[in-house]
C-alpha positions, -999 to 999 in steps of 0.1 A, spaced: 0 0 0 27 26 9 48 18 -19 16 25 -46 8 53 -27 47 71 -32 42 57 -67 11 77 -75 25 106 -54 56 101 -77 40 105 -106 19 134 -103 34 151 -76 19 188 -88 -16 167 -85 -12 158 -49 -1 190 -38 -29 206 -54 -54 183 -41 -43 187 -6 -42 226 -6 -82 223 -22 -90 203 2 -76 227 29 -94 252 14 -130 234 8 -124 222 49 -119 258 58 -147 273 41 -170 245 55 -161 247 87 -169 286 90 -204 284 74 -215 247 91 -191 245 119 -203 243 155 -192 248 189 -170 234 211 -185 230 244 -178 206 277 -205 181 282 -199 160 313 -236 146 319 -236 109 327 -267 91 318 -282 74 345 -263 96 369 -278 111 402 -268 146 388 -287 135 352 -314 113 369 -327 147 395 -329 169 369 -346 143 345 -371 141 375 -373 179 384 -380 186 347 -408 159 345 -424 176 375 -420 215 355 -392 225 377 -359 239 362 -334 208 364 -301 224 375 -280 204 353 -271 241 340 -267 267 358 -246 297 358 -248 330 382 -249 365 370 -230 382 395 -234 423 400 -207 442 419 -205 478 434 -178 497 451 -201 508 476 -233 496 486 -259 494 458 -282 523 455 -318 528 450 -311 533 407 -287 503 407 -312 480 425 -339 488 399 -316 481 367 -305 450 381 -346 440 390 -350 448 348 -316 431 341 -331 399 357 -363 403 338 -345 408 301 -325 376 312 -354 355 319 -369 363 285 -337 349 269 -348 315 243 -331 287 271 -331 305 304 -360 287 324 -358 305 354 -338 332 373 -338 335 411 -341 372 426 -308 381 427 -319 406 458 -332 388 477 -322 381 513 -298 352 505 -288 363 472 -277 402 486 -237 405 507 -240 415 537 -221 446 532 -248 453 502 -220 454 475 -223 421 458 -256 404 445 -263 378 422 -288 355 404 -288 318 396 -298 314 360 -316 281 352 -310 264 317 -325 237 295 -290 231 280 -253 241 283 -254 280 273 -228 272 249 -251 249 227 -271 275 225 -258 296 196 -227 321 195 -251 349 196 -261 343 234 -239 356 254 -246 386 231 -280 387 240 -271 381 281 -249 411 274 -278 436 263 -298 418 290 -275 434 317 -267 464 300 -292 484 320 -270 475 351 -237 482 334 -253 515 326 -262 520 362 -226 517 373 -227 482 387 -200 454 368 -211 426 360 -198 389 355 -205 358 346 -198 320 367 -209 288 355 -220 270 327 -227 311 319 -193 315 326 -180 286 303 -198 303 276 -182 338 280 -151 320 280 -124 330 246 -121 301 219 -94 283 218 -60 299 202 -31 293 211 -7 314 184 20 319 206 20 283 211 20 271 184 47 295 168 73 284 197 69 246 185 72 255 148 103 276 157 121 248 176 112 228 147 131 246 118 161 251 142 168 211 150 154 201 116 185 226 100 205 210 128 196 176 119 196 182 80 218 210 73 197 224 45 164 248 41 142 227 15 153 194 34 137 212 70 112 227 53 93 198 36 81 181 71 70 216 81 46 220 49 36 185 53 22 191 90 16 222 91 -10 217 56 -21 188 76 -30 203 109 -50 231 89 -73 206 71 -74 185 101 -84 219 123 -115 223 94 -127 188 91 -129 187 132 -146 217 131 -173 204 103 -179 172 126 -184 193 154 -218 208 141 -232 171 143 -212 161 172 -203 176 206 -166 179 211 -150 189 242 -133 227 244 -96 214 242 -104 198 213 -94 218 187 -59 223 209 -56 184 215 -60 179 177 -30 212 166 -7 195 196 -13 161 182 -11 166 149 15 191 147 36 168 164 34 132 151 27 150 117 66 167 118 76 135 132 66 114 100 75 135 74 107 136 94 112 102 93 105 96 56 125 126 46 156 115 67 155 77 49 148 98 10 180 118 15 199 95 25 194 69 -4 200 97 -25 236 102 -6 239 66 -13 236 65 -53 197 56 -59 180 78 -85 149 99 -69 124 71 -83 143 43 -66 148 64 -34 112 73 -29 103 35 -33 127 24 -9 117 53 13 80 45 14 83 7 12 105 8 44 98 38 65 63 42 50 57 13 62 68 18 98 46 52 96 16 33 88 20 8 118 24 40 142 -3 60 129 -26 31 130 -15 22 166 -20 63 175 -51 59 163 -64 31 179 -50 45 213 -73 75 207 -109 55 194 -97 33 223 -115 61 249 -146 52 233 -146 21 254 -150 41 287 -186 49 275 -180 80 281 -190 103 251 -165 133 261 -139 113 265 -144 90 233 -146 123 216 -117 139 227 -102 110 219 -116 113 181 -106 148 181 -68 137 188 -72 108 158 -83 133 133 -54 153 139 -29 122 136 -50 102 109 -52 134 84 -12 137 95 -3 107 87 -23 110 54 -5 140 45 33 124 52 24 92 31 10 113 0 18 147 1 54 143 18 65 118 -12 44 143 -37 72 172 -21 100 149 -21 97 141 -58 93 176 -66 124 189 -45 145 152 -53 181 159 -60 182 193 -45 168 181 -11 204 196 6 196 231 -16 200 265 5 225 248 30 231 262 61 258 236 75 274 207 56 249 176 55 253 148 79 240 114 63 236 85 88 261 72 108 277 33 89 267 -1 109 300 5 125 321 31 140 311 65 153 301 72 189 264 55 188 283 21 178 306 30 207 276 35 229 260 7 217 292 -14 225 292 0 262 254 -11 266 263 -44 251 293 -52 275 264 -48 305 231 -48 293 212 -57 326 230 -32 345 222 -5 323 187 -18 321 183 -22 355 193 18 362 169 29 333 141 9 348 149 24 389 150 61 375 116 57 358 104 42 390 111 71 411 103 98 390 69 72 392 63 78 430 41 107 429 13 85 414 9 66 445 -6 99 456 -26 108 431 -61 126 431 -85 131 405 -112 159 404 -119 191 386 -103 220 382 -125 249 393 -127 283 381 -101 298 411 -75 279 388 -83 302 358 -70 335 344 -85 367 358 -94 379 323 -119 355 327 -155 366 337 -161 330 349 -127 338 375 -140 371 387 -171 360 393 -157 332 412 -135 354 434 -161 382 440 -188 357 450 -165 339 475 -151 366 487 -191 378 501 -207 345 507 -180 320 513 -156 291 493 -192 273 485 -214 298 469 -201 294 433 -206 251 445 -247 253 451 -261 216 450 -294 208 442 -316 181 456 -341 167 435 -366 141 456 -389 120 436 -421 115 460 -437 81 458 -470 86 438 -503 94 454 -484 114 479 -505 139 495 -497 172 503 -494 169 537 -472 138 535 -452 157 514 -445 183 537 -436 161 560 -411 145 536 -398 181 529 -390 191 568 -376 158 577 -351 166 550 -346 199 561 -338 193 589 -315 164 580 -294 190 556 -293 211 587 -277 189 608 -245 179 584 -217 197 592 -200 206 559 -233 222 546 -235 263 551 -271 278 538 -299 249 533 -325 269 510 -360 256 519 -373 224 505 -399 232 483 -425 213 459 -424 213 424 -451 231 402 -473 196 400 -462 188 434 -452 156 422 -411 161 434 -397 183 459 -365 209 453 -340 226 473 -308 234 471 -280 231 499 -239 258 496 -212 237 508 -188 255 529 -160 241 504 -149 254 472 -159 236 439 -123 220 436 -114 211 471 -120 177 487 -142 183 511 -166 189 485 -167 156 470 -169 139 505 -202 161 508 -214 148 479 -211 114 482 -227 119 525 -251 136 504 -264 104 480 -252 75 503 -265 88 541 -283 123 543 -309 121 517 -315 76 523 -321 84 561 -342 113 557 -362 96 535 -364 60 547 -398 47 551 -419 76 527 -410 59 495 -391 90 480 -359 87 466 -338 119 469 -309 127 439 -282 155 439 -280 174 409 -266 207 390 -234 213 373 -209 203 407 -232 175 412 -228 162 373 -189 171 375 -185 151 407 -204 120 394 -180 118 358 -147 123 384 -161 87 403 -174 77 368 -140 82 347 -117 70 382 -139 38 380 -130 30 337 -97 41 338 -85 2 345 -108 -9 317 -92 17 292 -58 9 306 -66 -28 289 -84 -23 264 -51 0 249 -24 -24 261 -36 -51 251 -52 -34 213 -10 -24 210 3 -59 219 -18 -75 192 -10 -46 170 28 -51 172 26 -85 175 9 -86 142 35 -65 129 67 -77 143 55 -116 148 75 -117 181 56 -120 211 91 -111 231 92 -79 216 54 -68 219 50 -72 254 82 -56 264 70 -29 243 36 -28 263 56 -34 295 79 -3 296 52 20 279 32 15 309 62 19 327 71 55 309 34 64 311 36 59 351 67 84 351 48 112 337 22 106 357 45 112 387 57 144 372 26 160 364 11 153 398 42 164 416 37 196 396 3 205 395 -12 182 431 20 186 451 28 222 434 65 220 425 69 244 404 34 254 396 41 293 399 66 290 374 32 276 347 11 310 363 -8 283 386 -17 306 418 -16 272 439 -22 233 439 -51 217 416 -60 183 419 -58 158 387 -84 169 361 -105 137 361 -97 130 322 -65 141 318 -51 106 332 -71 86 304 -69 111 279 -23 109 287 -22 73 289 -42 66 255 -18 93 238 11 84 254 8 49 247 4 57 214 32 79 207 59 58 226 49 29 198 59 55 170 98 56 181 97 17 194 79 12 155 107 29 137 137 16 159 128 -23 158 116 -16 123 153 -7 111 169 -34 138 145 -57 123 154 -48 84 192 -57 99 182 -89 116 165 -101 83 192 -98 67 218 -113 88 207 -129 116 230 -115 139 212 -99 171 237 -80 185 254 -62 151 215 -60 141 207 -39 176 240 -22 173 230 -10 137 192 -3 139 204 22 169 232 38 156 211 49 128 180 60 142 192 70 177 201 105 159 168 111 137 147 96 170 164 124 190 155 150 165 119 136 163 112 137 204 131 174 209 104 184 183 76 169 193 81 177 234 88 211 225 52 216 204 38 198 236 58 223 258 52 255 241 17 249 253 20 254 286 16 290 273 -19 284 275 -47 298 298 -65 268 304 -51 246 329 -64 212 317 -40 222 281 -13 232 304 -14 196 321 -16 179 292 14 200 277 36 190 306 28 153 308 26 146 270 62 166 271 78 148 297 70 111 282 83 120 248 118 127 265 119 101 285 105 75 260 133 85 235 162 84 259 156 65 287 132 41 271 142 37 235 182 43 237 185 30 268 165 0 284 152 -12 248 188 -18 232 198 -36 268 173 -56 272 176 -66 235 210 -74 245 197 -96 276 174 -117 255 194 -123 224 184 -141 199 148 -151 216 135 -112 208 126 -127 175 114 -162 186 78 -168 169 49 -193 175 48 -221 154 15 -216 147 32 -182 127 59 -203 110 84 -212 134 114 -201 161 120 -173 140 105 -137 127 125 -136 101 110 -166 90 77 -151 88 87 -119 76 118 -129 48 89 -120 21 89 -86 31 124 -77 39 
């Protein structure tokens, strides 16, 4: 397959090109006239938080699966004028399309008691953000009587969310691209050579960014989406091209003619692209098996971005390569460097040195992943609340100005939805109502109980209970769970009600125990989708699981670091953290599928060439020796790019990208180094000649048995 595709690509290279930038083009201009919205959705079917507002809604109650608060602030204590624009402020908002209610923002709970700060609870029939990019437009004329009146106002919640600025990271994004040109001239020495990965991706990522943005009018994705895809994408997508570009120019240097280069190119490293694409891939659709929707669709998100990457280095990569073809070391900056021979040089030194004592060298490789590894033994998973984010940020100064005058729980209001047993009379249910009350009274964590009230057909009672925690902080989630598993069963044994917490804390609460509780399941379902993969492609079961093994072992590192930065706060000041977050509840599954993907792209093209060597001469240790002194170089080149495109976003506002930045970062260095130029070559050294034992079943002792066809 790769070798027609370089063909065809070889053949009418001007063709490719043009039907790539056409298709950027046609993805571009769809997405801006059909695309949607990226928005978080973390409702769990069959959740507490989704089953309560399923109920309050059946009963005609607002749900309180979305909520935001409209918070209005004064210097000074609001006057007689500013009290009446906010009264018509709340009445504009509750004719908004979505809003289904809005509580009376002042009222006696809902007023500071220094009279500066008030604020209304806005009840929605869907996220904000699905509602159209012309809402918060229409919130803002709502409340531009207020504004008018002197009084600021801000937005928290789902409301918040809304307000929030797309995703663009520019800055970001130029700092990896400029890292990239300088260790692609390092590693090739010439301007069209390091420039023809950097078309490839970039022209990828661009029709990548459009076709998610198409997709996303029919289906929900996540906000980091389209920053998951450019980091993904960018990054595998200069790594490919890389990797074909490096094995083109280097038959040329050897004698072939541009034809017989690009077909040795694609039929060798092509190859080895495909396998690590596909097992990318795989890693990502992998999330679907949480059954989670936000997280299989992140997941997607990060697939499009590699698929159409890979895409563009196995068509429009060989298309470029034809075109540039004897002149790849044009415009040179330094004089070229072609790879290294099977022997001398210092990587055959090296490789010599690891040879000598393999298990010693393998053993220290596997201790200092181990420790860096201790920080996930202390773990915690929650969300990250709006305290965590930028003060440009209405969502953040609504945050700070409502806990600064009613307390760390105001911005965290649960509500409780109790389904009554039917034929419940009014009285009964009023009994229901202040047995609960007075249960919620007497738990300690809870500040303000709001009366329990019933529902418009009386059918379901509601109230609604402020935490004396913040939305991020432990305490919270302990309330929570006191909340469904004691307060609300003991209050209302016996009356054949059954009480449910919901609103947006409650919903993001329930997918933190939901995602903790699928993370093992993911965890197999992508080891052991890679082991087959590899296994399939290498036919050694010897080399697949050690593969799987110290992936999971690298993956476990970077875990340790990110908590250490961002849980334990080592650090964190330097990232523009103002203090300790806990573990975003998805970022664990979300590292692991990626990161276990990536690390098979540099164990793909390493065995790949020891492999090619082994084939050919059956010798493990020259074959281990060669294969490494010849990628160890380009494999460097590939990681410092790719970690420094996953770095340069730690630039970014949002806290979730910067914690993804750092730990997909981290566990491309360490899997190039410490992994695949370290413990990989020793432990190849340790096993010897049973690396490429095979099943008999698959043809014998020996995978070059199986594979001799295709060497």
């Amino acid at each position: 397959m790769t070798l027609r595709l370089g063909a065809l690509a070889g053949r009418h290279p001007r063709f490719v090109v043009a039907a790539w930038v056409a298709l950027l083009l046609v993805a571009t201009v769809a997405n801006r006239r059909l695309g949607g919205e990226y928005e978080d959705h973390l409702e769990l079917p069959g959740s507490s938080a989704a089953t309560g507002a399923e109920v309050l809604e059946a009963h005609g109650a607002a749900g309180g699966s979305h909520a935001g608060q409209v918070v209005f602030s004064t210097d000074a204590a609001l006057t007689g004028p500013q009290r009446a624009a906010i009264e018509e402020a709340r009445a504009d908002l509750a004719r908004l399309e979505g809003v289904e209610a809005v509580s009376d923002p002042l009222g006696p709970r809902s007023v500071a008691a220094d009279g500066k700060v008030a604020y209304a609870t806005v009840e929605f029939g869907t996220a904000p953000g699905e509602l159209g990019s012309g809402f918060v437009d229409e919130a803002e004329a709502a409340v531009a009587p207020a504004r008018a009146a002197g009084v600021s106002v801000d937005y928290g919640g789902s409301l918040g969310q809304a307000t929030r600025p797309k995703a663009n990271d520019p800055a970001s994004e130029l700092i990896g691209l400029v890292v990239a040109v300088v260790v692609l001239l390092a590693v090739f020495g010439s301007v069209f050579a390091a420039a023809l990965p950097l078309a490839s991706a970039i022209l990828a990522v661009l029709t990548a960014l459009g076709l998610l943005g198409c997709l996303s009018a029919a289906i929900q994705f996540g906000s980091v989406s389209p920053t998951l895809a450019t980091m993904m994408g960018l990054g595998v997508g200069i790594d490919y091209a890389l990797f074909l570009t490096t094995r083109f120019r280097q038959r040329l240097i050897d004698g072939d003619a541009v034809p017989d280069a690009l077909a040795a190119t694609m039929g060798s490293s092509g190859r080895a692209v495909v396998v690590a694409a596909v097992t990318v891939v795989l890693a990502m659709l992998g999330l679907y098996a949480s059954g989670i929707a936000f997280i299989g669709e992140l997941g997607l998100a990060a697939a499009i971005g590699v698929a159409v990457s890979a895409l563009a280095a196995l068509t429009l990569a060989p298309a470029l390569l034809t075109l540039v073809g004897g002149r790849i070391d044009g415009r040179r900056v330094r004089r070229p460097v072609a790879e290294p021979a099977d022997t001398g040089g210092g990587w055959h030194r090296y490789t010599l040195a690891l040879e000598r004592r393999p298990l010693t060298f393998a053993v220290v490789g596997i201790l200092s992943l181990a420790v860096l590894a201790i920080p996930l033994l202390s773990m915690e998973l929650g969300h990250i609340g709006p305290g965590q984010e930028p003060t440009s940020y209405s969502e953040r100064r609504a945050y700070d100005e409502l806990t600064a005058a009613f307390g760390a729980g105001a911005s965290v209001k649960m509500t409780l939805a109790v389904d009554l047993a039917p034929g419940t009379s009014r009285g009964e249910a009023k009994v229901v109502a202040e047995r609960l009350e007075r249960a919620l009274g007497e738990t300690p964590d809870i500040a303000t109980v709001s009366p329990v009230e019933p529902t418009p057909d009386s059918g379901a009672l509601r109230g609604q209970v402020v935490p004396k925690s913040g939305p991020d902080e432990a305490a919270t989630a302990a309330l929570h769970e006191e909340l469904l598993d004691e307060v609300l069963p003991t209050a209302l044994r016996g009356t054949g009600a059954v009480g449910y917490v919901t609103g947006t804390t409650a919903a993001q609460l329930d997918f933190v125990d939901e995602v903790e509780s699928r993370l093992p399941l993911i965890i197999a379902v992508v080891v052991a989708g890679a082991f087959l993969l590899l296994f399939a492609a290498f036919r050694s079961p010897v080399l697949a699981l050690k593969a799987a093994l110290l992936n999971l072992l690298s993956i476990a590192a970077s875990y340790g670091v990110v908590v250490a930065v961002f849980q334990w706060g080592w650090g964190s000041g330097a990232l523009g953290l103002s203090g300790t977050v806990p573990i975003e509840s998805y970022v664990p599954m979300m590292m692991f599928a990626i990161v276990f993907g990536l690390s098979m792209d540099y164990e793909v093209f390493l065995l790949s060439r020891i492999r090619e060597h082994w084939l050919a001469s059956g010798d493990n240790r020259a074959s281990v020796a060669a294969g490494l002194g010849q990628t160890a170089r380009v494999i460097g080149a590939a990681a410092v790019i790719m970690a420094s495109v996953f770095f340069a976003f730690l630039l970014s506002s949002n806290v979730v990208v910067k914690m993804l930045a750092l730990g997909l970062g981290v566990s491309v260095l360490l899997d190039a180094t410490v992994i695949r130029l370290l413990i990989v070559p020793a432990l190849m050294f340790v096993f010897g000649r049973a690396n490429w034992w095979s099943p008999r079943w698959l043809g014998g002792g020996s995978a070059a048995a199986a594979f001799g066809d295709q060497a």
